[in-house]
N, C-alpha and C positions, 0 to 999 in steps of 0.2 A: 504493500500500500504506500510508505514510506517511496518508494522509485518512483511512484509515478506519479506522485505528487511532486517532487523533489522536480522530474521531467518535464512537468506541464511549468512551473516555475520557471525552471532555466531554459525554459523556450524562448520567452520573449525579452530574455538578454545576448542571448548569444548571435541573433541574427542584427544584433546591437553593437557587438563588440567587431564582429567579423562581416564583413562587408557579405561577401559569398562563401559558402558551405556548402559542399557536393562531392559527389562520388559517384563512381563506377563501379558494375558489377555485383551490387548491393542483394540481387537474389540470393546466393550465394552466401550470405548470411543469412538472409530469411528462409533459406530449406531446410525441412526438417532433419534433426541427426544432431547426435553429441560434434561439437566444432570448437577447435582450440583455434587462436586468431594470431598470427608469428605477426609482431607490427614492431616499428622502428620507434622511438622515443624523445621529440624535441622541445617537448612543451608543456611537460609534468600531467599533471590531473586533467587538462585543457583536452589530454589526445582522446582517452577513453568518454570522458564526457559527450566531444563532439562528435564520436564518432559515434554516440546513442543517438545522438538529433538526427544523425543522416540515415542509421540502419533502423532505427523507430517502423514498427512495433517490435521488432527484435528485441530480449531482455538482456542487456548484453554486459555481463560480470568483469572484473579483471583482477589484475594481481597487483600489488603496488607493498612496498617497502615496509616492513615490519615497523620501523623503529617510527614512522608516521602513526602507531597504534599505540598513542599515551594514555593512561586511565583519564577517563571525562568522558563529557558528551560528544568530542571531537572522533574518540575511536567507537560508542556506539553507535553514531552516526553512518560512519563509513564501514560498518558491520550492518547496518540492516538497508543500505543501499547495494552489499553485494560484493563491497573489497574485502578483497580476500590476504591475510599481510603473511608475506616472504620475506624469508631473512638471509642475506649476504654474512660473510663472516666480517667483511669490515663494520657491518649493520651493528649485528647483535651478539657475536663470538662464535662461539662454541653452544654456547647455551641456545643463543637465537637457532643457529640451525638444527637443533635439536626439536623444537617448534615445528618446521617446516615438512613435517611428516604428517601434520594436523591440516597443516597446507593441501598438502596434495590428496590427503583421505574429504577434504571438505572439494577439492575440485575434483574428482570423481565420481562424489555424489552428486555434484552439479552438471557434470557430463552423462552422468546415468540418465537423469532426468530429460534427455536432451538441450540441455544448458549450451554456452555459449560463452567461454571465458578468455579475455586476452592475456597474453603476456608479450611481455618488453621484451623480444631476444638478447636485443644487446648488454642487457641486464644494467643500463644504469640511463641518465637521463640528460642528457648533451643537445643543446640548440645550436648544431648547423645542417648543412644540408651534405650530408652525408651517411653511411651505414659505416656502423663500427663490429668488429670481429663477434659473432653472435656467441653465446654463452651454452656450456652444454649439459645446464639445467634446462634449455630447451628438450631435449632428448628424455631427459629421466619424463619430465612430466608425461611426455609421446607416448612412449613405449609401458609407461608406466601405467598411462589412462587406458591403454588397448589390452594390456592385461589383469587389468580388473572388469572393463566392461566387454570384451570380449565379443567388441561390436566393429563388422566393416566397416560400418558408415563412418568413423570418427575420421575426421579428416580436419587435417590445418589448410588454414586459409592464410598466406598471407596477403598483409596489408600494407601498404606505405603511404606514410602521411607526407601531403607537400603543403607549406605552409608560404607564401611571399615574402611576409614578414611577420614570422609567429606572435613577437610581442608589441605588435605595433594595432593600433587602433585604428579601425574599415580596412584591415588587412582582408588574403582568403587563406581560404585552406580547402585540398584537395584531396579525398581518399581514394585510393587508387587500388582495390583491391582484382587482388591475381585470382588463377585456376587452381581449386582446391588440390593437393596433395593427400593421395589416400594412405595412411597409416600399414592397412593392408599388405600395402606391395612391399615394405620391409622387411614384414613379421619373419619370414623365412631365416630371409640372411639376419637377422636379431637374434632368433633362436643359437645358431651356430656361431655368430661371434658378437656381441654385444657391441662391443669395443669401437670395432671396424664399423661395425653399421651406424654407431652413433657419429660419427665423424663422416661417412656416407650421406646422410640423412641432413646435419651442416651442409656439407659439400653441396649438396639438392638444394638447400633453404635460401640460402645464403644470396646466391646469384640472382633467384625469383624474389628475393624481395628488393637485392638491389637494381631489379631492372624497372619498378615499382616508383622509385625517386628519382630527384634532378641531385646526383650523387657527383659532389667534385673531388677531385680527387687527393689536392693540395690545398692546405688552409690558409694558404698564401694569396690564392686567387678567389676566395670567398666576397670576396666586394667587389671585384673583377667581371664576376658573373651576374650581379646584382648592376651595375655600371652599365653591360652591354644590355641586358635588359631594359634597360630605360632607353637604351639608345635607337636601340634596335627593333625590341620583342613586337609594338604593333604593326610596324611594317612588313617582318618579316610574317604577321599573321596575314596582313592584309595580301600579301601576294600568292598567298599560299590557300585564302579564301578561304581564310577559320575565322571567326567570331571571338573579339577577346574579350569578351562577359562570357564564354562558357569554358569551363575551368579543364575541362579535357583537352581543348583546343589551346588553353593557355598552358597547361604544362608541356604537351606533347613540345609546343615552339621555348620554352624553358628548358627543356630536354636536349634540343637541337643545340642552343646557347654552350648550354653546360658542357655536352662531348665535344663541343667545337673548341673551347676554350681549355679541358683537357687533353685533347689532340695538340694546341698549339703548343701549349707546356715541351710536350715532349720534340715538338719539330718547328716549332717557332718562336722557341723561348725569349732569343730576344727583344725580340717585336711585342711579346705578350706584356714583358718585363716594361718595355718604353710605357706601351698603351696604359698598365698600372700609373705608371710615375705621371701621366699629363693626366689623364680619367681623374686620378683625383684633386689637382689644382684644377683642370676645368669643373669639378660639378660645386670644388669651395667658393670659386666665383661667383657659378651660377645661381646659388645660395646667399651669397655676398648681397647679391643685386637683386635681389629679392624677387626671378624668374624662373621659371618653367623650362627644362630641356625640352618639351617638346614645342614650346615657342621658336626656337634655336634649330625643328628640323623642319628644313625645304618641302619635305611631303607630308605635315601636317598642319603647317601655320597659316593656308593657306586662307584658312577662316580668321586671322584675324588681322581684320578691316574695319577703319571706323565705324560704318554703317553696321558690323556685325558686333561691335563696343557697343555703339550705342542702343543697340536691341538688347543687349545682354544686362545694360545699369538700366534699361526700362523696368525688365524682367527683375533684377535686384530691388528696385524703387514699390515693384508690386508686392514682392514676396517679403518685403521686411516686417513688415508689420506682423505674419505668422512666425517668422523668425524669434522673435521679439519675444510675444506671445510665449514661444518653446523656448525661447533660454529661461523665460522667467518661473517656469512650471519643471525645467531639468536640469539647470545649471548645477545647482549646488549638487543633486544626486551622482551626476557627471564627477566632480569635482572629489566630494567626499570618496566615490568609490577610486579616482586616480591619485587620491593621498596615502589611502589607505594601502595600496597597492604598491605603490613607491616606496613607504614606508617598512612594509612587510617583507618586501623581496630582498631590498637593499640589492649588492651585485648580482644575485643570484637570478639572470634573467629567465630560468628558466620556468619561473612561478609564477612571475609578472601575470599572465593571462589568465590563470589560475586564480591568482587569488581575485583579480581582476572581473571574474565571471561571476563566481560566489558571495564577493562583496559585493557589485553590482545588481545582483539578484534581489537581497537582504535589502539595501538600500535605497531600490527602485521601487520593490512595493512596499515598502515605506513609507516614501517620499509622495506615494498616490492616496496611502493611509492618510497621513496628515493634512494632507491638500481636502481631501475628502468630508475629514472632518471638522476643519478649518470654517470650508464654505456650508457645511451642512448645521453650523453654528445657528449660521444667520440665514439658514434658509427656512422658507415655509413648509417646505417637503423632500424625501430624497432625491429627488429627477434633477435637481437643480445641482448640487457636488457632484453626482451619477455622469451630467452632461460638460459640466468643466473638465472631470477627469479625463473622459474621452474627449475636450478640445486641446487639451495641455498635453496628451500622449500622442495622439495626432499629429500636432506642432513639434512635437519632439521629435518621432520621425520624420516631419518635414522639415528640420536643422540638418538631421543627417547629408541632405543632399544639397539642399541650400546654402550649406557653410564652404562645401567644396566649389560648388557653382561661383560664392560669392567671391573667395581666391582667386580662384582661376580667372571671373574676369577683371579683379584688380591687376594681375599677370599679364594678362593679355592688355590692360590697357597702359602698362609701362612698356610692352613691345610695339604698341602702335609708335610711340616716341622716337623709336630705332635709334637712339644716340649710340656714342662710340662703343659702350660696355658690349651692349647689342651688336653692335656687327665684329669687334673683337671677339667673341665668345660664338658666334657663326664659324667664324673664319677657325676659331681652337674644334669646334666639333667637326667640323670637316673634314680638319687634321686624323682628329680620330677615329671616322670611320673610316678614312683608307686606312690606318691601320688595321683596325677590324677585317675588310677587305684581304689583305695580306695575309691572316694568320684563321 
């Protein structure tokens, strides 16, 4: 009961926090049959959560770090939502993995039942875009769930999560999930060498889930790939006649980026190394100057014309006053959940979005509690709080888009001025797609 309460709540934050949320292959989850779920790990409690919003009605379990199970409401919380706590030895010793046999006997009952549970292969929790060496607690739980439940159907599914910029706000995130892998076709070779087959069954996982992500290979070029994407990524959709609002299409051209840019490492290093060193003085500038790269590219700017300025502060001029409206109904909720968030994480970016969702949840319907009762003070009946709430939530999603609109054409209306910064910073991006070009 507790889930899908919890679910219906964190519904109407998270399409809040993350611009777009989607996946592929999602049947696959919803077929019947005990299903273990091999998934990559960038963005702590954010990944299992979201990937409930997209495989919804699916009841979908996972496995998460012992030592996040402190006595309080914090660990029966995350017990009768369905986390199930694992213990590393750097986690909880000797003692903790001693535990983890309560683990695996609670995740076989939940397999028996036809359950649904993930685990992190890689066994720990790292924001970038990459797959790290998978863990071969993946295997014990495999081979371990197929000989207790003694069922074909159990099958891993992996999954790899692609995030833009996981802890960035109107970011997306992409589940990409693969072709089940049946348990079955092991069992044989497991029988006669345990050993060999566990590292066989790696060998299997390992490459399908890395084919799943925009997987760089060098942590050197991780802003590199982020860099040509801005430079690049919708042109190269547009010629290629993908749609960059739909998330398959924008990974698959994420994907192109990434192997391109590890292909040049190895056969273009220098050129890759220059485009590093200028990529990032031009995009400080472009920052500096308080503009838009894609104002700066020749097959997009084409729209901006005064006449197409001046429609856009019309359009500004109409929609402020709902703007207005929505800051003053979600500002501070906004704010309280990005202090709070800030304040919790501290460096650890990997929670940012985490605590980010949870807080934002707590203090969104809050913020509609109080507004509710505020106006229901001095009203004659409930319709009247009932109807502000739904003006003030409305409004609020209509900042979402109106804030970015509003940017952009203050952006646009310092590139109609085209002074010197402006054609300087033309003439540097030019520079860098012939390199790009090159390599």
């Amino acid at each position: 009961m507790l889930w899908h309460i919890i679910r219906y709540l964190t519904t109407f934050i998270m399409p809040i926090f993350y611009k777009r949320i989607g996946g592929t292959n999602v049947h696959h989850i919803l077929k019947k049959g005990p299903v273990i779920i091999a998934m990559n790990h960038p963005n702590a409690f954010a990944d299992p959560i979201l990937f409930t919003y997209v495989t919804y009605p699916a009841r979908v379990s996972y496995l998460a770090r012992g030592d996040a199970f402190k006595p309080g409401i914090a660990s029966w919380l995350l017990e009768q939502i369905g986390v199930v706590p694992i213990f590393r030895l750097q986690d909880g010793g000797k003692e903790g993995l001693k535990k983890n046999d309560e683990a695996y006997r609670r995740v076989n009952s939940l397999l028996k039942r036809n359950g649904k549970i993930i685990i992190f292969a890689e066994g720990l929790c790292v924001q970038e875009r990459r797959l790290r060496p998978l863990k071969k607690g993946v295997c014990r739980m495999v081979f371990g769930a197929y000989e207790f439940l003694n069922d074909d159907r159990l099958t891993v599914i992996p999954v790899g999560i692609n995030y833009s910029e996981a802890n960035k706000f109107r970011s997306t995130v992409y589940y990409n999930i693969g072709e089940p892998i049946y348990v079955k076709d092991y069992i044989e070779a497991y029988k006669n060498n345990p050993a060999k087959t566990n590292n066989l069954f790696l060998h299997d996982l390992e490459p399908r889930m890395k084919e799943l992500i925009t997987h760089i290979n060098n942590k050197e070029y991780d802003e590199v790939v982020l860099q040509v994407e801005h430079l690049c990524k919708k042109d190269m959709l547009k010629s290629q006649g993908l749609d960059y609002k739909n998330l398959k299409h924008d990974y698959e051209v994420t994907k192109q980026i990434t192997e391109k840019v590890n292909l040049a490492e190895i056969e273009n290093k220098v050129i890759l190394d220059e485009f590093k060193e200028k990529a990032a003085l031009y995009f400080k500038e472009v920052k500096k100057n308080k503009l838009r790269d894609w104002l700066l590219n020749p097959n997009q700017n084409k729209v901006v014309t005064p006449v197409n300025v001046f429609l856009r502060l019309l359009g500004v001029i109409a929609g402020f006053p709902l703007f207005i409206v929505g800051l003053m109904g979600n500002y501070a909720a906004y704010k309280a959940t990005e202090l709070i968030a800030k304040k919790s994480v501290k460096k650890k970016v990997e929670f940012f979005a985490s605590v980010a969702l949870g807080a934002g949840m707590v203090i969104l319907w809050l913020n509609y509690i109080i507004w509710f009762y505020a106006v229901y003070y001095f009203s004659p009946n409930i319709f009247m709080p009932l109807f502000v709430c739904l003006i003030l939530a409305l409004c609020g999603w209509f900042c979402l888009y109106f804030y970015p609109f509003l940017l952009k054409t203050i952006s646009m209306l310092r590139a109609v001025k085209k002074n010197a910064a402006f054609f300087s910073l033309t003439e540097k991006r030019g520079e860098l797609m012939n390199l790009i070009n090159k390599f």
